[in-house]
C-alpha positions as CSV (number, residue, x, y, z in Angstrom):
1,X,-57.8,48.9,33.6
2,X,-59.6,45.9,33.0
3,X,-60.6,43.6,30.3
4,X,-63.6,42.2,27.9
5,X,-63.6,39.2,25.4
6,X,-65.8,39.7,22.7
7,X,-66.3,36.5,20.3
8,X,-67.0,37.7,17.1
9,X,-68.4,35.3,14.8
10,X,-70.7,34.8,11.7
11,X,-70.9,33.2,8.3
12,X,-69.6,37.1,7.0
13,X,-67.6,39.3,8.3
14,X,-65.8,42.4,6.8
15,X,-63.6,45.2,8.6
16,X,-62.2,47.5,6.1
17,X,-59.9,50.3,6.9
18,X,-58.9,52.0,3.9
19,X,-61.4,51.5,1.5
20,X,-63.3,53.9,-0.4
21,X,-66.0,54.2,-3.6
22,X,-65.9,51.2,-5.5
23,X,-63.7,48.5,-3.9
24,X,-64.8,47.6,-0.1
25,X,-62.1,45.8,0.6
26,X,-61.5,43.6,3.9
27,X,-58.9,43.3,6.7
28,X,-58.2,39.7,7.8
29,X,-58.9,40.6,11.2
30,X,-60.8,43.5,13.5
31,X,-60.1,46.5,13.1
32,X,-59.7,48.6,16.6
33,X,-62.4,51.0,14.7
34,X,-65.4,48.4,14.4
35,X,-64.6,47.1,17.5
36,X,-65.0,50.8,18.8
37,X,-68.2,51.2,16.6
38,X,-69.7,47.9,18.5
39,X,-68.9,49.5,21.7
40,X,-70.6,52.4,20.6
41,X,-73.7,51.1,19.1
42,X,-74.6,48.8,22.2
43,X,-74.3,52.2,24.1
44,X,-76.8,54.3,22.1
45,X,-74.1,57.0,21.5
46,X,-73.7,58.9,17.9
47,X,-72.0,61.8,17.0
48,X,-68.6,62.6,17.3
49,X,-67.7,60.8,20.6
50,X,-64.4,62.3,20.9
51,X,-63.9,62.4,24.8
52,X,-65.1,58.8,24.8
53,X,-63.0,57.8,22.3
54,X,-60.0,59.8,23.5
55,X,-60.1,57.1,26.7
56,X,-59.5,53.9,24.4
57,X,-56.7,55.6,22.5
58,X,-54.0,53.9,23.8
59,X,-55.5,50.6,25.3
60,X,-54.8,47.3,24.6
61,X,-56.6,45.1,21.8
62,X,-55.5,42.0,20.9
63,X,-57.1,39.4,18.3
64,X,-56.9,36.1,17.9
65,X,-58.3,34.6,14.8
66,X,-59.5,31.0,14.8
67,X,-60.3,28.2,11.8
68,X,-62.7,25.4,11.6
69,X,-60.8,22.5,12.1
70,X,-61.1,21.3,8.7
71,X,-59.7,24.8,7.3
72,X,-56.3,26.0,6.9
73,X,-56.8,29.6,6.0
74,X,-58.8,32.4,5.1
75,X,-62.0,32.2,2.4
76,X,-63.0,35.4,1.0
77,X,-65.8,36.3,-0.6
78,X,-66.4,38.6,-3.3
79,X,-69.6,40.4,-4.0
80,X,-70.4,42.0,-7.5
81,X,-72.4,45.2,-5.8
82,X,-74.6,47.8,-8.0
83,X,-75.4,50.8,-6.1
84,X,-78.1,53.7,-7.5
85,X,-79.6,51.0,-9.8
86,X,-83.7,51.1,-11.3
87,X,-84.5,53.7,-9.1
88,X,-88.0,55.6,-10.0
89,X,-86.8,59.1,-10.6
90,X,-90.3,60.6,-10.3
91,X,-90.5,58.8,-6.8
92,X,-89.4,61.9,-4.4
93,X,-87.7,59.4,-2.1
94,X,-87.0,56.5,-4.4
95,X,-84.7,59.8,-5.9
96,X,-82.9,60.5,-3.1
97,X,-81.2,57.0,-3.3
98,X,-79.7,57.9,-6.5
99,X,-76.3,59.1,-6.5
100,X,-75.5,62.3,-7.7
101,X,-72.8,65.1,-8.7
102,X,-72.1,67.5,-6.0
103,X,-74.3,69.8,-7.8
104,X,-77.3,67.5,-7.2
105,X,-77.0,66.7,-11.0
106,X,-77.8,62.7,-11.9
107,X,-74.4,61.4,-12.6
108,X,-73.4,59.7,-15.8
109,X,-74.7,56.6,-16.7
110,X,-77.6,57.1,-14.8
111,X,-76.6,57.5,-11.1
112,X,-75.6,53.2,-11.2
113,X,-72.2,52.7,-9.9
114,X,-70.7,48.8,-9.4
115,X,-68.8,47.9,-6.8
116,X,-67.2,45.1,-5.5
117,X,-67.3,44.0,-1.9
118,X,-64.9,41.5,0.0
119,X,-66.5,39.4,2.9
120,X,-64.6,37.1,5.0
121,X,-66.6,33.8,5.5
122,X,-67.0,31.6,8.4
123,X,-64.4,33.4,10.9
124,X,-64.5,33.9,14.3
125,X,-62.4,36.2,16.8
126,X,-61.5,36.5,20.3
127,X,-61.1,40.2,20.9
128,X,-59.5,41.0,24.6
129,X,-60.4,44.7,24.7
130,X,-59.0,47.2,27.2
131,X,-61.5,49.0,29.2
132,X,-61.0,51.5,31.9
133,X,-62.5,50.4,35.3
134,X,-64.8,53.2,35.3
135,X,-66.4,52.0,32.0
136,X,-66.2,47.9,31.8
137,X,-69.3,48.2,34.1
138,X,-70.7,50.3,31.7
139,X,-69.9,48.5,28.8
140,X,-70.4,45.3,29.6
141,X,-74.1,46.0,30.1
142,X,-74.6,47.6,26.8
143,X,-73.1,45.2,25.1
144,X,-75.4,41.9,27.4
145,X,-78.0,44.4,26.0
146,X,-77.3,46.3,23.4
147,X,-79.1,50.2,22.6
148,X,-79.3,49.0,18.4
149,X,-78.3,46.1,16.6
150,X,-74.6,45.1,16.4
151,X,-73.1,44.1,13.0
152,X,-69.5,42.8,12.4
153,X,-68.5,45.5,9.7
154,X,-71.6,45.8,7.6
155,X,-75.3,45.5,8.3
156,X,-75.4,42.3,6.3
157,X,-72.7,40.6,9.0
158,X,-74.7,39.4,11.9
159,X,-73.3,37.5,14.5
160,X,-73.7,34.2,15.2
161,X,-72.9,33.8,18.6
162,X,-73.0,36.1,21.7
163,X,-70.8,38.9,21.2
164,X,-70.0,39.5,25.4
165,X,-68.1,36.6,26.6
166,X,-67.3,38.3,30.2
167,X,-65.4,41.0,31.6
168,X,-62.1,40.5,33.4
169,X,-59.4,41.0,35.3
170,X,-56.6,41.0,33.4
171,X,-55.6,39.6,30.1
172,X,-54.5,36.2,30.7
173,X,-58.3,35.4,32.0
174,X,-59.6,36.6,29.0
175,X,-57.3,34.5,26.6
176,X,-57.9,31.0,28.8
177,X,-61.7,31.4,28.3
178,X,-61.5,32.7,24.5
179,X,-59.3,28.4,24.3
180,X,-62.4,27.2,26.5
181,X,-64.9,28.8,23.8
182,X,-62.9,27.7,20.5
183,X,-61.8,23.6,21.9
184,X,-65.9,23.8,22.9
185,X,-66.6,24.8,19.3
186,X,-63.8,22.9,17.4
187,X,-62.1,25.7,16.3
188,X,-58.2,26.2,16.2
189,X,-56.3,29.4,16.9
190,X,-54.5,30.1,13.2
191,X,-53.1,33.5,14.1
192,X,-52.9,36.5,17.2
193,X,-52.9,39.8,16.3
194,X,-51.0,42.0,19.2
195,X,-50.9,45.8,19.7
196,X,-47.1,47.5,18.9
197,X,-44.4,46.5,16.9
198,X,-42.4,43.6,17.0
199,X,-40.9,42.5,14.4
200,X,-39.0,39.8,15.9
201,X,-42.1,37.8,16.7
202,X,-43.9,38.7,13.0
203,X,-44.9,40.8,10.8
204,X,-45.3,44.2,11.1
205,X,-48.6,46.2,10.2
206,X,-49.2,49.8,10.4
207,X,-53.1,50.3,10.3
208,X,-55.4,53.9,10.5
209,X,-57.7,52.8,12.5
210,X,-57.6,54.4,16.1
211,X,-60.6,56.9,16.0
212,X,-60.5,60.0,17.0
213,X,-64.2,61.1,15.9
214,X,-66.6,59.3,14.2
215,X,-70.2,61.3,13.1
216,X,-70.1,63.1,9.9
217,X,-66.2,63.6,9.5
218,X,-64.6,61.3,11.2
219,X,-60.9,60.8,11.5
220,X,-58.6,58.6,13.0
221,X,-54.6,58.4,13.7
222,X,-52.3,54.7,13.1
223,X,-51.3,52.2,15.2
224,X,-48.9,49.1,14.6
225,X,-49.6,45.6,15.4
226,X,-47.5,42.6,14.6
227,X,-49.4,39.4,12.9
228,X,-48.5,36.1,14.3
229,X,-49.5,33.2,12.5
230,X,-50.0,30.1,14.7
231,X,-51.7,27.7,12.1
232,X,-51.4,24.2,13.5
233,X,-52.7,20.9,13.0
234,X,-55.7,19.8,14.6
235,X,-54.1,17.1,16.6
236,X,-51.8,19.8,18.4
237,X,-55.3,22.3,19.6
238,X,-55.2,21.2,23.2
239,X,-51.2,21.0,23.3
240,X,-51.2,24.6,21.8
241,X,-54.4,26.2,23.5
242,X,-53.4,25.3,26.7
Protein backbone atom coordinates (compact mmCIF):
# COMPACT_ATOMS: atom_id res chain seq x y z
CA UNK A 1 0.00 0.00 0.00
CA UNK A 2 1.00 3.40 -0.36
CA UNK A 3 -0.18 6.84 0.37
CA UNK A 4 -1.63 10.41 -1.06
CA UNK A 5 -2.10 13.75 0.73
CA UNK A 6 -4.88 15.64 -0.64
CA UNK A 7 -5.08 19.41 0.81
CA UNK A 8 -8.53 20.29 0.75
CA UNK A 9 -9.26 23.81 1.00
CA UNK A 10 -11.79 26.55 0.05
CA UNK A 11 -13.79 29.41 1.47
CA UNK A 12 -16.86 26.44 1.60
CA UNK A 13 -16.85 23.29 2.31
CA UNK A 14 -19.56 20.78 3.24
CA UNK A 15 -19.40 16.75 3.75
CA UNK A 16 -22.71 15.52 4.91
CA UNK A 17 -23.31 11.97 5.82
CA UNK A 18 -26.67 11.59 6.97
CA UNK A 19 -28.68 14.15 5.68
CA UNK A 20 -31.63 14.04 3.68
CA UNK A 21 -34.74 16.45 2.21
CA UNK A 22 -34.70 19.57 3.91
CA UNK A 23 -31.72 20.02 6.28
CA UNK A 24 -28.09 19.45 4.48
CA UNK A 25 -26.35 19.30 7.32
CA UNK A 26 -22.33 19.20 7.60
CA UNK A 27 -19.68 16.99 9.15
CA UNK A 28 -16.72 18.94 10.60
CA UNK A 29 -14.43 17.05 8.71
CA UNK A 30 -14.15 14.65 5.31
CA UNK A 31 -16.13 12.16 5.07
CA UNK A 32 -14.28 8.84 3.59
CA UNK A 33 -17.40 9.01 0.99
CA UNK A 34 -16.46 12.49 -0.70
CA UNK A 35 -13.04 11.77 -0.52
CA UNK A 36 -13.95 8.52 -2.55
CA UNK A 37 -16.35 10.59 -4.81
CA UNK A 38 -13.10 12.94 -5.58
CA UNK A 39 -11.18 10.02 -6.43
CA UNK A 40 -13.77 9.01 -8.59
CA UNK A 41 -14.63 12.04 -10.43
CA UNK A 42 -10.81 12.80 -11.36
CA UNK A 43 -11.02 9.19 -12.87
CA UNK A 44 -14.01 9.63 -15.22
CA UNK A 45 -15.74 6.59 -13.53
CA UNK A 46 -19.76 6.60 -12.83
CA UNK A 47 -22.00 4.03 -11.97
CA UNK A 48 -21.84 1.74 -9.37
CA UNK A 49 -18.07 1.19 -8.96
CA UNK A 50 -18.40 -1.58 -6.62
CA UNK A 51 -15.14 -3.65 -7.31
CA UNK A 52 -13.28 -0.39 -7.16
CA UNK A 53 -14.64 0.63 -4.24
CA UNK A 54 -14.54 -2.80 -2.57
CA UNK A 55 -10.37 -2.16 -2.77
CA UNK A 56 -10.57 1.11 -0.42
CA UNK A 57 -12.84 -0.57 2.10
CA UNK A 58 -10.61 -1.06 4.67
CA UNK A 59 -7.71 1.42 4.06
CA UNK A 60 -6.47 3.97 5.99
CA UNK A 61 -7.79 7.74 6.01
CA UNK A 62 -6.75 10.08 8.30
CA UNK A 63 -7.69 13.97 8.62
CA UNK A 64 -6.27 16.56 9.97
CA UNK A 65 -8.10 19.74 10.20
CA UNK A 66 -6.28 23.03 10.41
CA UNK A 67 -7.40 26.93 11.55
CA UNK A 68 -6.18 30.27 10.44
CA UNK A 69 -4.09 31.40 12.96
CA UNK A 70 -6.28 34.06 14.12
CA UNK A 71 -9.24 31.32 14.54
CA UNK A 72 -9.90 29.03 17.35
CA UNK A 73 -12.69 26.91 15.87
CA UNK A 74 -15.06 26.06 13.43
CA UNK A 75 -17.49 28.85 11.45
CA UNK A 76 -20.47 27.48 9.88
CA UNK A 77 -22.55 28.77 7.58
CA UNK A 78 -26.03 28.51 7.14
CA UNK A 79 -27.85 28.92 3.88
CA UNK A 80 -31.71 29.59 3.63
CA UNK A 81 -32.22 27.29 0.30
CA UNK A 82 -35.65 27.27 -1.97
CA UNK A 83 -35.72 24.47 -4.30
CA UNK A 84 -38.61 24.04 -7.21
CA UNK A 85 -39.26 27.91 -6.97
CA UNK A 86 -40.79 30.34 -10.16
CA UNK A 87 -40.43 27.70 -12.48
CA UNK A 88 -42.51 28.20 -15.90
CA UNK A 89 -44.84 25.24 -15.87
CA UNK A 90 -45.59 25.53 -19.57
CA UNK A 91 -41.73 25.45 -20.23
CA UNK A 92 -41.34 21.43 -21.04
CA UNK A 93 -37.88 21.58 -19.39
CA UNK A 94 -38.24 24.49 -17.05
CA UNK A 95 -41.07 21.63 -15.72
CA UNK A 96 -39.00 19.01 -15.15
CA UNK A 97 -37.10 21.04 -12.40
CA UNK A 98 -40.19 21.15 -10.37
CA UNK A 99 -40.62 18.63 -7.76
CA UNK A 100 -43.24 16.44 -7.80
CA UNK A 101 -45.40 13.44 -6.07
CA UNK A 102 -44.39 10.07 -7.10
CA UNK A 103 -47.26 10.08 -9.29
CA UNK A 104 -45.78 13.01 -11.37
CA UNK A 105 -48.49 15.17 -9.61
CA UNK A 106 -47.13 18.99 -8.76
CA UNK A 107 -46.77 18.81 -4.99
CA UNK A 108 -48.47 21.07 -2.61
CA UNK A 109 -47.67 24.48 -2.47
CA UNK A 110 -46.55 24.50 -5.75
CA UNK A 111 -43.61 22.11 -6.15
CA UNK A 112 -41.24 25.05 -3.73
CA UNK A 113 -39.65 23.31 -0.94
CA UNK A 114 -37.04 25.41 1.62
CA UNK A 115 -34.23 24.10 2.82
CA UNK A 116 -31.49 24.83 4.81
CA UNK A 117 -27.90 24.12 4.00
CA UNK A 118 -24.77 24.17 6.43
CA UNK A 119 -21.32 25.16 4.90
CA UNK A 120 -18.13 25.13 6.72
CA UNK A 121 -16.12 28.34 5.95
CA UNK A 122 -12.50 28.90 5.44
CA UNK A 123 -11.24 25.24 6.39
CA UNK A 124 -8.60 23.30 5.11
CA UNK A 125 -7.62 19.46 5.43
CA UNK A 126 -4.74 17.26 5.03
CA UNK A 127 -6.27 13.94 3.98
CA UNK A 128 -3.44 10.89 3.98
CA UNK A 129 -5.37 8.44 1.88
CA UNK A 130 -4.53 4.75 1.52
CA UNK A 131 -4.00 3.58 -1.96
CA UNK A 132 -3.06 0.19 -3.20
CA UNK A 133 0.24 0.17 -5.14
CA UNK A 134 -1.43 -0.91 -8.14
CA UNK A 135 -3.73 2.23 -8.15
CA UNK A 136 -1.59 5.36 -6.51
CA UNK A 137 -0.13 5.55 -10.08
CA UNK A 138 -3.33 5.61 -11.36
CA UNK A 139 -4.77 7.94 -9.08
CA UNK A 140 -2.43 10.23 -8.66
CA UNK A 141 -2.63 11.21 -12.41
CA UNK A 142 -6.28 11.66 -12.41
CA UNK A 143 -6.34 13.66 -9.71
CA UNK A 144 -2.84 16.12 -11.30
CA UNK A 145 -5.50 16.08 -14.06
CA UNK A 146 -8.68 15.46 -13.32
CA UNK A 147 -11.59 13.65 -16.01
CA UNK A 148 -14.49 16.51 -14.54
CA UNK A 149 -14.30 19.11 -12.13
CA UNK A 150 -13.65 18.27 -8.35
CA UNK A 151 -15.84 19.93 -5.64
CA UNK A 152 -15.42 19.64 -1.83
CA UNK A 153 -19.06 18.31 -1.00
CA UNK A 154 -21.18 20.39 -3.35
CA UNK A 155 -20.77 22.04 -6.70
CA UNK A 156 -20.71 25.38 -5.04
CA UNK A 157 -17.31 24.28 -2.88
CA UNK A 158 -14.45 24.75 -5.16
CA UNK A 159 -11.07 24.40 -3.99
CA UNK A 160 -8.76 26.88 -3.46
CA UNK A 161 -5.61 25.23 -3.63
CA UNK A 162 -4.26 22.09 -5.49
CA UNK A 163 -5.99 19.20 -4.29
CA UNK A 164 -2.73 16.47 -5.10
CA UNK A 165 -0.03 17.28 -2.73
CA UNK A 166 2.08 14.02 -3.75
CA UNK A 167 1.99 10.37 -3.40
CA UNK A 168 4.08 8.52 -0.80
CA UNK A 169 5.59 6.06 0.82
CA UNK A 170 4.19 5.66 3.87
CA UNK A 171 2.26 7.77 6.24
CA UNK A 172 4.64 9.69 8.22
CA UNK A 173 5.85 11.37 4.77
CA UNK A 174 2.57 12.37 4.11
CA UNK A 175 1.93 13.99 7.55
CA UNK A 176 5.60 15.99 7.54
CA UNK A 177 4.63 17.64 4.21
CA UNK A 178 0.80 18.28 5.15
CA UNK A 179 3.15 20.70 8.61
CA UNK A 180 5.31 21.98 5.58
CA UNK A 181 2.06 23.06 3.58
CA UNK A 182 0.05 24.57 6.79
CA UNK A 183 3.50 26.54 8.68
CA UNK A 184 3.93 27.84 4.76
CA UNK A 185 0.32 28.94 4.84
CA UNK A 186 -0.10 30.09 8.55
CA UNK A 187 -2.35 27.57 9.45
CA UNK A 188 -2.37 25.50 12.77
CA UNK A 189 -3.39 21.89 13.19
CA UNK A 190 -6.79 22.23 15.64
CA UNK A 191 -7.70 18.59 15.43
CA UNK A 192 -6.73 14.77 13.60
CA UNK A 193 -9.21 12.64 12.75
CA UNK A 194 -7.86 8.81 12.90
CA UNK A 195 -9.44 5.59 11.42
CA UNK A 196 -10.78 2.91 14.47
CA UNK A 197 -11.68 3.36 17.80
CA UNK A 198 -9.92 4.63 20.60
CA UNK A 199 -11.41 6.00 23.09
CA UNK A 200 -8.51 6.53 25.28
CA UNK A 201 -7.00 9.18 22.92
CA UNK A 202 -10.69 10.92 22.14
CA UNK A 203 -13.77 10.75 21.15
CA UNK A 204 -15.41 8.21 19.56
CA UNK A 205 -17.49 8.52 16.21
CA UNK A 206 -19.28 5.93 14.37
CA UNK A 207 -19.90 7.37 10.83
CA UNK A 208 -21.91 5.51 7.48
CA UNK A 209 -19.79 6.58 5.16
CA UNK A 210 -17.65 3.64 3.63
CA UNK A 211 -19.25 3.09 0.13
CA UNK A 212 -20.11 0.24 -1.16
CA UNK A 213 -21.89 1.55 -4.43
CA UNK A 214 -22.55 4.77 -5.50
CA UNK A 215 -24.80 5.34 -9.01
CA UNK A 216 -28.47 5.37 -8.61
CA UNK A 217 -28.78 3.44 -5.16
CA UNK A 218 -26.00 3.72 -3.49
CA UNK A 219 -25.24 2.28 -0.15
CA UNK A 220 -22.60 2.26 2.23
CA UNK A 221 -21.56 0.29 5.71
CA UNK A 222 -19.91 2.33 9.12
CA UNK A 223 -16.70 2.90 10.22
CA UNK A 224 -15.40 4.40 13.68
CA UNK A 225 -12.87 7.10 13.95
CA UNK A 226 -11.82 8.83 17.08
CA UNK A 227 -11.67 12.91 17.06
CA UNK A 228 -8.60 14.45 18.56
CA UNK A 229 -8.66 17.91 19.25
CA UNK A 230 -5.13 19.56 19.15
CA UNK A 231 -6.19 23.30 19.25
CA UNK A 232 -3.09 25.19 20.30
CA UNK A 233 -1.82 28.60 20.44
CA UNK A 234 -0.09 30.09 17.65
CA UNK A 235 3.14 30.44 19.43
CA UNK A 236 3.41 26.55 20.00
CA UNK A 237 2.75 25.75 15.66
CA UNK A 238 6.40 24.88 15.03
CA UNK A 239 6.83 23.15 18.62
CA UNK A 240 3.68 21.12 17.90
CA UNK A 241 4.02 20.53 13.99
CA UNK A 242 7.23 19.30 14.20
Amino acid sequence: MSYILMWLEASLQSWGVNSKYQRRDTLNFPSKSGIMGIILSALGKTGEQKDFLSRFHDTDLEIEGYFPKNKKGIDKLEDFHMVGSRYNESDPWENLLIPKTSEGKKAVGGGAKLTYRYYMQDMAYSAIVEVPDDLVDEVSAALINPVWPLFLGRKCCIPSEIIFQGKFSSKQNCLDKAYEIAERKNKYRGFTVFQDADSERGEVITLNDVPISFGVNKSYTDRQVTFVRNYMNEENLSESLS
